[in-house]
C-alpha angles and dihedrals in degrees: 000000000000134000137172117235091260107061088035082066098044098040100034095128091052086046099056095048084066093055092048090054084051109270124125123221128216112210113211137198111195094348091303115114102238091164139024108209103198129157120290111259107221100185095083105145114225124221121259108224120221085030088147099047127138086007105120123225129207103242096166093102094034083111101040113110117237111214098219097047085050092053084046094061095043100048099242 
């Protein structure tokens, strides 16, 4: 559903109900979508700190150049 920046104001409450019931809503100024107003996703996973503790990592080559990486940068 579409609705231009004016009604959304006027009518926010009724708005959000739909999205509660699933719909998403475009926001628009001057007939161009600026917003999409959809429901709040809850399940974000958070992230676990210290994840990679105690996993090794080869470091030996961390120095080393890499030719294409180097091309890359240079613009080669």
């Amino acid at each position: 559903m579409m609705v231009n920046m004016h009604e959304a104001k006027s009518t926010l409450s009724k708005l959000v109900e739909l999205v509660q019931n699933g719909e998403e809503v475009v926001i628009a100024k001057a007939g161009n979508p600026v917003a999409l107003l959809k429901p709040y996703n809850k399940s974000v996973k958070r992230r676990t700190p210290g994840i990679l503790k105690g996993k090794s990592f080869d470091m030996s080559r961390f120095n080393e150049a890499d030719e294409e990486i180097r091309r890359l940068f240079e613009g080669e």
